[in-house]
Biopython code that builds the backbone (N, CA, C, O; Angstrom):
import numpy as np
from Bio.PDB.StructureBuilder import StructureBuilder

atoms = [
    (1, "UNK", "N", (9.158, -8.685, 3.349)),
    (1, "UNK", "CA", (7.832, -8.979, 2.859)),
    (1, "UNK", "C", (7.966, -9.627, 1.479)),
    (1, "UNK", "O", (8.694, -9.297, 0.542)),
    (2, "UNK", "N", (7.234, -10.458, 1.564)),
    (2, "UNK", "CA", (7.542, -11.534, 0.109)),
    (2, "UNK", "C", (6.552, -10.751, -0.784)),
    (2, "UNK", "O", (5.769, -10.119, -0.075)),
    (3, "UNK", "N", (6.377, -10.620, -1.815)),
    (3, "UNK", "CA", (5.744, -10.318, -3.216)),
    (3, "UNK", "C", (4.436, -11.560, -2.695)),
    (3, "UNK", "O", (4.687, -12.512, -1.956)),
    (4, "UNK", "N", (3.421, -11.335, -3.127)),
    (4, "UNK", "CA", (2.521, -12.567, -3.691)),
    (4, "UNK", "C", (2.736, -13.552, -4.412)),
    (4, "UNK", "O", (3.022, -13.102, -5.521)),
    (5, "UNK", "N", (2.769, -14.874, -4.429)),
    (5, "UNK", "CA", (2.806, -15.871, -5.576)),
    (5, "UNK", "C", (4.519, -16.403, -5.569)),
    (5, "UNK", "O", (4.961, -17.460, -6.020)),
    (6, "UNK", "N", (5.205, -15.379, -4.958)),
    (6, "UNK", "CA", (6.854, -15.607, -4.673)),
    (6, "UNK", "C", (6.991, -17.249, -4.309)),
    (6, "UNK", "O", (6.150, -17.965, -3.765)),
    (7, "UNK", "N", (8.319, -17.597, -4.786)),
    (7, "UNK", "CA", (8.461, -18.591, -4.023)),
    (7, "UNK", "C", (9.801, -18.278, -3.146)),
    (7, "UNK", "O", (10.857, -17.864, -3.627)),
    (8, "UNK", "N", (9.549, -18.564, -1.717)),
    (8, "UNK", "CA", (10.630, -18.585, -0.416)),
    (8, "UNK", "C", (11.731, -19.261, -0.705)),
    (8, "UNK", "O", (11.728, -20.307, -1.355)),
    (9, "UNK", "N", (12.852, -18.644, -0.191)),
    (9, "UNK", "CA", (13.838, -19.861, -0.439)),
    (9, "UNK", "C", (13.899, -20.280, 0.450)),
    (9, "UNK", "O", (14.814, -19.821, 1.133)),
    (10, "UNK", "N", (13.095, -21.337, 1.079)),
    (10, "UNK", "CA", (12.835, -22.130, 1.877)),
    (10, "UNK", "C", (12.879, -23.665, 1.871)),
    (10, "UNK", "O", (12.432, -24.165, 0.839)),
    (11, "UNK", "N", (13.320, -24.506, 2.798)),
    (11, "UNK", "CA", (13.288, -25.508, 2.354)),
    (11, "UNK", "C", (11.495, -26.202, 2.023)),
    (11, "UNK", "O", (10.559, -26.008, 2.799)),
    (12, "UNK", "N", (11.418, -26.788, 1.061)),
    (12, "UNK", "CA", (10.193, -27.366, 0.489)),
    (12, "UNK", "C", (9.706, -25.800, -0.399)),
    (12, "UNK", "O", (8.518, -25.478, -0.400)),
    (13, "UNK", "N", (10.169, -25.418, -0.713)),
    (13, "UNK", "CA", (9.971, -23.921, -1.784)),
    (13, "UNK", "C", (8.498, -23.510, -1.164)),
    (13, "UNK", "O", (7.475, -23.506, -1.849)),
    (14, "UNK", "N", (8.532, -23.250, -0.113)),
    (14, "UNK", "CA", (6.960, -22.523, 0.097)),
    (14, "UNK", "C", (6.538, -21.556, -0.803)),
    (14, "UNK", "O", (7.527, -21.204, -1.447)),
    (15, "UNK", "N", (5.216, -20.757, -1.275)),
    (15, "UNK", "CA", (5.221, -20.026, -1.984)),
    (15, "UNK", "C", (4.280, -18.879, -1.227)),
    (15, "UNK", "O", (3.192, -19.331, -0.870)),
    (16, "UNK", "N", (4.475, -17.661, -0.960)),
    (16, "UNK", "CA", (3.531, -16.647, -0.870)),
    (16, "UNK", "C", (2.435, -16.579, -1.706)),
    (16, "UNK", "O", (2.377, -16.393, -2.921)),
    (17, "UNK", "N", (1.220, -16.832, -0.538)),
    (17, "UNK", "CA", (0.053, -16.849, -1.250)),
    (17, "UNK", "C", (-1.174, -16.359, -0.373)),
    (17, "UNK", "O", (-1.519, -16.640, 0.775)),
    (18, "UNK", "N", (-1.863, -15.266, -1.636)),
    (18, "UNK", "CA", (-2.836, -14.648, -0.959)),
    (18, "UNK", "C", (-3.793, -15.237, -0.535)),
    (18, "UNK", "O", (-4.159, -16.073, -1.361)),
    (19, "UNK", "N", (-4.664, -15.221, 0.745)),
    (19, "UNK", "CA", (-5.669, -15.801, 1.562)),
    (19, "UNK", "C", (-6.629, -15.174, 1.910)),
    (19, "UNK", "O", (-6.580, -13.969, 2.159)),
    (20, "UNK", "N", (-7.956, -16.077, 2.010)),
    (20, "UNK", "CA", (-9.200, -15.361, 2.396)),
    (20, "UNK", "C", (-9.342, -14.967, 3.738)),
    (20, "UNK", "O", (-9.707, -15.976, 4.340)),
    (21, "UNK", "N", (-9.246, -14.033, 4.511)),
    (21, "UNK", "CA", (-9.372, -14.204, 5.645)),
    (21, "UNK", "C", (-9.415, -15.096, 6.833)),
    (21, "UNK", "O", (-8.726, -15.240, 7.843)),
    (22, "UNK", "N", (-11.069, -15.940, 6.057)),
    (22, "UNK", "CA", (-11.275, -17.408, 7.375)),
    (22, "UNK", "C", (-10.037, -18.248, 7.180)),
    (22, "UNK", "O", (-9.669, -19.198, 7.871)),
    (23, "UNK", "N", (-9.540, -17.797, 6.258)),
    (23, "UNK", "CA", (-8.237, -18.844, 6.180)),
    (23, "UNK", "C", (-7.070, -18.684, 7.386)),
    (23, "UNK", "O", (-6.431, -19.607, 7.891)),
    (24, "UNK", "N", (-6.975, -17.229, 7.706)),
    (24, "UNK", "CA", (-5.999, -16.637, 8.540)),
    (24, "UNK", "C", (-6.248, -17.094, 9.704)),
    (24, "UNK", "O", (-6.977, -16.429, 10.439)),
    (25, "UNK", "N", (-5.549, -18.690, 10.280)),
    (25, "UNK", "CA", (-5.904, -19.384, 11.909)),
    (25, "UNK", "C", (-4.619, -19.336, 12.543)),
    (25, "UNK", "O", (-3.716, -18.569, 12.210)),
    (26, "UNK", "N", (-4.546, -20.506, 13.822)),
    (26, "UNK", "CA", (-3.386, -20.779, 14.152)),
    (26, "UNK", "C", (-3.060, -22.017, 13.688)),
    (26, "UNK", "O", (-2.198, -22.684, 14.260)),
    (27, "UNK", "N", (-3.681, -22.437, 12.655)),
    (27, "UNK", "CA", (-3.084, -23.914, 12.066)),
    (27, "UNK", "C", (-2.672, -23.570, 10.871)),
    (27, "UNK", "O", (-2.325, -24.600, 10.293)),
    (28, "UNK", "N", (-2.527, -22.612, 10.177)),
    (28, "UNK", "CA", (-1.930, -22.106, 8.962)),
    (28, "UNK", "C", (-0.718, -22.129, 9.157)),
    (28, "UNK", "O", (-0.249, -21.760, 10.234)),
    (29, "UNK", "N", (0.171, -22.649, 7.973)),
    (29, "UNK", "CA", (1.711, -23.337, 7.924)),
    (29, "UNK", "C", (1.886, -22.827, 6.875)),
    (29, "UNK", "O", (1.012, -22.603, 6.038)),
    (30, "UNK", "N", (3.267, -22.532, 6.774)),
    (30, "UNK", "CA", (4.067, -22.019, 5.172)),
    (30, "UNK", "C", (4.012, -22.955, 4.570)),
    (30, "UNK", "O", (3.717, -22.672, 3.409)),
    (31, "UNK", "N", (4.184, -24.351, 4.773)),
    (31, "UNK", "CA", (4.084, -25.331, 4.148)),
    (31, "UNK", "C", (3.382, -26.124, 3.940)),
    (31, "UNK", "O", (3.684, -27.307, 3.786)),
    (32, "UNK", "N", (1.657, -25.382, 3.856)),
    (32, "UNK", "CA", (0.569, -25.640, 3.262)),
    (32, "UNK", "C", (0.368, -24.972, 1.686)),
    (32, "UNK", "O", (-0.476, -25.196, 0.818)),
    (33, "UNK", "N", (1.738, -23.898, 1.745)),
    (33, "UNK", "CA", (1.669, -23.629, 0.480)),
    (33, "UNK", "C", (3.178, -23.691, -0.825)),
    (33, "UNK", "O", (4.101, -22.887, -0.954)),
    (34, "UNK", "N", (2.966, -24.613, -1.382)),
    (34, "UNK", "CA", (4.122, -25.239, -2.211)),
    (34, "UNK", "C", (4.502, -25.308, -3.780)),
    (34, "UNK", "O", (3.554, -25.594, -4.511)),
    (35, "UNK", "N", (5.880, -25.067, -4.471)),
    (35, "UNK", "CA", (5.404, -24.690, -5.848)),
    (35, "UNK", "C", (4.465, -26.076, -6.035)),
    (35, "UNK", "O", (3.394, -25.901, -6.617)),
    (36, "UNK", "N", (4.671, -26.943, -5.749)),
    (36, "UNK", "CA", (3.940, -28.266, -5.877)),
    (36, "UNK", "C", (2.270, -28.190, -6.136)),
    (36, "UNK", "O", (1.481, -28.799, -6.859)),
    (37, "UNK", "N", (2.170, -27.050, -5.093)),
    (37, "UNK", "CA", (-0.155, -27.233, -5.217)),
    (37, "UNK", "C", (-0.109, -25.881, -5.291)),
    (37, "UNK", "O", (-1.234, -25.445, -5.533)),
    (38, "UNK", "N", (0.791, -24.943, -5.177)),
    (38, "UNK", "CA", (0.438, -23.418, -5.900)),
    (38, "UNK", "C", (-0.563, -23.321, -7.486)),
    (38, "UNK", "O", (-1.371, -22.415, -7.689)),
    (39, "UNK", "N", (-0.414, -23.916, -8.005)),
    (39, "UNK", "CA", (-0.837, -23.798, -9.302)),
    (39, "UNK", "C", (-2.598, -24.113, -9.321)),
    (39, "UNK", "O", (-3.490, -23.319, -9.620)),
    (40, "UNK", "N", (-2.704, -25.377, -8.945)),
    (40, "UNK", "CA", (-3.739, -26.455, -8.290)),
    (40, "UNK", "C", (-4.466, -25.094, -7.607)),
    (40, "UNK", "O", (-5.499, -25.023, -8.272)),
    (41, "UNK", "N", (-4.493, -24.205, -6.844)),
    (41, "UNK", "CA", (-4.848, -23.590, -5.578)),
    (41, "UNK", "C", (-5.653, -22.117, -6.588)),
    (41, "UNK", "O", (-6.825, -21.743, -6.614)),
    (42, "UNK", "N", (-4.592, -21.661, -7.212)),
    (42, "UNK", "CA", (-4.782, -20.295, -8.016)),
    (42, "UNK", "C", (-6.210, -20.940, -8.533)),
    (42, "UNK", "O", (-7.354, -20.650, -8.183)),
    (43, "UNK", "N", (-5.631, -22.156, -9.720)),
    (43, "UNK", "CA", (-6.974, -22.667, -10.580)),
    (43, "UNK", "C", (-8.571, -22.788, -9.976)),
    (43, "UNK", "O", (-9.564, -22.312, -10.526)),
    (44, "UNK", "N", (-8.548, -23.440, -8.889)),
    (44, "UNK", "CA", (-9.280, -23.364, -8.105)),
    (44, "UNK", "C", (-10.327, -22.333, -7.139)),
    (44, "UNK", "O", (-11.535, -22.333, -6.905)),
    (45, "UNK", "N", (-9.066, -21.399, -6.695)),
    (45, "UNK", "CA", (-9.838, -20.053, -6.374)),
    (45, "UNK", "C", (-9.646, -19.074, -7.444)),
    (45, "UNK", "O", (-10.546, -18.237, -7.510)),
    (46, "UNK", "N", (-8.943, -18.994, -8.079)),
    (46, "UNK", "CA", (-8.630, -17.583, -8.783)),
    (46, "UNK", "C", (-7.138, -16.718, -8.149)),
    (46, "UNK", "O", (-6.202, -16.937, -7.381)),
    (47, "UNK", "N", (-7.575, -15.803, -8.903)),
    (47, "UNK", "CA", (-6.280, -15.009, -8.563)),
    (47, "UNK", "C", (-6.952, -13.739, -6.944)),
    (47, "UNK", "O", (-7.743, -12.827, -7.183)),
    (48, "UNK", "N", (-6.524, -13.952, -5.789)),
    (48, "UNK", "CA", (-6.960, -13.720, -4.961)),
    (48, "UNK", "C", (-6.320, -12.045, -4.987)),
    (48, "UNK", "O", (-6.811, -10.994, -4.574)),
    (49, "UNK", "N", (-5.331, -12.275, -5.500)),
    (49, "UNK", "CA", (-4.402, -10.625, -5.364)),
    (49, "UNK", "C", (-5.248, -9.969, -6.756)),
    (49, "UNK", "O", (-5.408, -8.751, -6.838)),
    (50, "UNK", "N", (-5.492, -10.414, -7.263)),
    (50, "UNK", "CA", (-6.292, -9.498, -8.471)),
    (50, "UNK", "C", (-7.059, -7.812, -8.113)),
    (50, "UNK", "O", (-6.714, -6.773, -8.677)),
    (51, "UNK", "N", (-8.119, -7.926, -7.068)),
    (51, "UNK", "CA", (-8.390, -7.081, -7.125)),
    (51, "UNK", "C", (-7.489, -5.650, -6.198)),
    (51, "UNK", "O", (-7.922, -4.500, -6.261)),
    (52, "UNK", "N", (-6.700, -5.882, -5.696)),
    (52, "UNK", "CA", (-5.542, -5.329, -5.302)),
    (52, "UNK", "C", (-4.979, -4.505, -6.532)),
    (52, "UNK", "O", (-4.965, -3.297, -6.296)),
    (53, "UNK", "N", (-4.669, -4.738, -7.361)),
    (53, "UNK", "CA", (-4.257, -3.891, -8.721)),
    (53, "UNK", "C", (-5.232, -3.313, -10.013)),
    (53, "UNK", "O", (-5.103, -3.098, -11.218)),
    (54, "UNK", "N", (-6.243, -3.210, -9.008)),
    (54, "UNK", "CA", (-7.305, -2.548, -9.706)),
    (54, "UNK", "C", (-7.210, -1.263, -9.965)),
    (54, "UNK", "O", (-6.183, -1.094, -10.623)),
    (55, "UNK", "N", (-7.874, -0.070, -9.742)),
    (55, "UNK", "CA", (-7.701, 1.160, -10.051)),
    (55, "UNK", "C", (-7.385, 1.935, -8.967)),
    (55, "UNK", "O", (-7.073, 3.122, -9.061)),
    (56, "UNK", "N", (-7.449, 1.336, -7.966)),
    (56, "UNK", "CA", (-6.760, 2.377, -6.846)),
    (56, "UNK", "C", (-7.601, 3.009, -5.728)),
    (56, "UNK", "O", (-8.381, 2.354, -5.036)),
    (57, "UNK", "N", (-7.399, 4.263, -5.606)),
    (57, "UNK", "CA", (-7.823, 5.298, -5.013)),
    (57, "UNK", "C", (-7.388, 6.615, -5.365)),
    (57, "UNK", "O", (-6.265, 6.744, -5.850)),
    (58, "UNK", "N", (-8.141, 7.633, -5.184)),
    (58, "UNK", "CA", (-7.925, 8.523, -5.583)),
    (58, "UNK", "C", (-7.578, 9.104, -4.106)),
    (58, "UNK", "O", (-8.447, 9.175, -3.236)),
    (59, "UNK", "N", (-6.070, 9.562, -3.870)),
    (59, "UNK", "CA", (-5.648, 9.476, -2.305)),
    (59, "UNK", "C", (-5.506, 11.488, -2.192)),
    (59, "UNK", "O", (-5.434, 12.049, -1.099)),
    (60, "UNK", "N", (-5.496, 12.040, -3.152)),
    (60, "UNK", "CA", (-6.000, 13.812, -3.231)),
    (60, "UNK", "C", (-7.643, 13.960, -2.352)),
    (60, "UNK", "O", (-7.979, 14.622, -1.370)),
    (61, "UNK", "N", (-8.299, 13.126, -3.136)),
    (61, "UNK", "CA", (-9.820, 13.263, -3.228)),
    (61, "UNK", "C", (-10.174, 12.525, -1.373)),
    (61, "UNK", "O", (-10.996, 13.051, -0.623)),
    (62, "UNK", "N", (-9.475, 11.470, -1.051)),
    (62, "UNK", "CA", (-9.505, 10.883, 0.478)),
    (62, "UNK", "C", (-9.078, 12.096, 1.495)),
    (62, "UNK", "O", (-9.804, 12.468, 2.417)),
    (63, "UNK", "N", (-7.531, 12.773, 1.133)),
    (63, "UNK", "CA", (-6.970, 13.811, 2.140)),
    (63, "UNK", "C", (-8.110, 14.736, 2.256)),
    (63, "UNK", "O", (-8.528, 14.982, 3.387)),
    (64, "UNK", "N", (-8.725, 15.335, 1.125)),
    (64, "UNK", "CA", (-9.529, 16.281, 1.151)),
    (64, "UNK", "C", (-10.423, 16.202, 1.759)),
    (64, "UNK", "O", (-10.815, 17.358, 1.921)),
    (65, "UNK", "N", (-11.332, 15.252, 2.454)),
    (65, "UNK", "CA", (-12.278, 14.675, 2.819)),
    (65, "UNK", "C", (-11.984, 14.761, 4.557)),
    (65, "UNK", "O", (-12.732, 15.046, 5.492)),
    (66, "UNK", "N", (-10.714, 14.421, 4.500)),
    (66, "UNK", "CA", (-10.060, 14.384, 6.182)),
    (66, "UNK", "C", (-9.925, 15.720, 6.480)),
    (66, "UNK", "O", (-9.759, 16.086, 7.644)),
    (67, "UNK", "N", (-9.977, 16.469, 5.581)),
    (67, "UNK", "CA", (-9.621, 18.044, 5.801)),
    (67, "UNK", "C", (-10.156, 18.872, 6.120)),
    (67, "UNK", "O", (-9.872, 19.950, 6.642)),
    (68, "UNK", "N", (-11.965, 17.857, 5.461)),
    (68, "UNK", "CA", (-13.139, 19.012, 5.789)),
    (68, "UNK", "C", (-13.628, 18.714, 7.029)),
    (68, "UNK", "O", (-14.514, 19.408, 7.527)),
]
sb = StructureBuilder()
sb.init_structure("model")
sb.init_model(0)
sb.init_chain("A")
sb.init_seg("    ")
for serial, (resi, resn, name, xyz) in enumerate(atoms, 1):
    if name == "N":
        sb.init_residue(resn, " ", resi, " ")
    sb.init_atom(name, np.array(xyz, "f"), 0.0, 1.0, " ", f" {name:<3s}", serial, name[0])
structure = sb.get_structure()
């Protein structure tokens, strides 16, 4: 599993990059994403992994919940 934002050592340096869902087709290619327009892409949408490293969950307070 690649990190986010990684670049593959792939030929044409693909880069791991987070996606909106409607994005997730069968015409999606690794090599729609490149250090080349990685940058271009972030600027544009933002940082898509952002809210991923937000505050979490409180995973005590979830078990407990499954418990009752």
């Amino acid at each position: 599993m690649a990190a986010p934002y990684s670049v593959r050592p792939k030929p044409g340096a693909t880069v791991s990059m987070p996606l909106y869902w409607e994005e997730v087709n069968k015409g999606l290619k690794m090599a729609d994403f490149t250090m080349v327009n990685a940058l271009d892409r972030i600027q544009s949408e933002g940082d898509l992994f952002k809210p991923v490293l937000g505050k979490g969950i409180d995973l005590k307070k979830l078990l407990a919940k499954l418990v009752d």
